[in-house]
Residue, then its C-alpha position, 0 to 999 in steps of 0.5 A: x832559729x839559725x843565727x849567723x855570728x861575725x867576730x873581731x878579733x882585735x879592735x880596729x880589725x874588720x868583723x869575719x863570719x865565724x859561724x852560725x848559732x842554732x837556739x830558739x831565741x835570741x837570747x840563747x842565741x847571744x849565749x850560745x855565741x858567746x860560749x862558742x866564739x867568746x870565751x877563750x877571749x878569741x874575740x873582742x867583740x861578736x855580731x849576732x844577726x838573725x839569718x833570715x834578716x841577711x839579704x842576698x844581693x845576687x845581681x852583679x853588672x857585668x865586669x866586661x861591660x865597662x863602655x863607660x870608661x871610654x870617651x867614645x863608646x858611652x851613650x847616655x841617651x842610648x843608655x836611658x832609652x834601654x833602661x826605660x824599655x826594661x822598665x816599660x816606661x818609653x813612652x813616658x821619656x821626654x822627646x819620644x815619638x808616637x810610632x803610631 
């Protein structure tokens, strides 16, 4: 198993990816870590995750469709409607029209 390894360096600090560990097991894992990462005192503490336990987060909104910061160029009901079309739930909204 791969296990990835975040270390602070000093307390208060944020936690840094510092590498990735390869054992059989956790408990190797927190061994091989601490000799790699913890044993010139370089760290105060570590993280030790297993990296199939990481998520991915890949979606972003896009940085250029800022409409919501202006007063005029934001509409809820636009908004909803097109969520609710990508979700397939249009004729679920209140107030929508059979076009039947």
């Amino acid at each position: 198993m791969i296990f990835e390894v975040f270390r602070q360096e000093r307390k208060g600090q944020p936690f840094q990816h510092a590498g990735s560990v390869v054992a059989p097991d956790e408990q190797f894992a927190e061994i091989y870590a601490r000799e790699q990462y913890g044993r010139r005192q370089e760290s105060v503490a570590l993280w030790l995750v297993a990296r199939d336990d990481v998520t991915e987060i890949a979606e972003f909104p896009d940085e250029f469709d800022l409409k919501y910061r202006r007063v005029d160029g934001y509409s809820i009901k636009t908004r909803l409607r097109e969520a609710r079309e990508r979700a397939g739930t249009v004729d679920m909204a209140p107030g929508a029209s059979d076009a039947s």
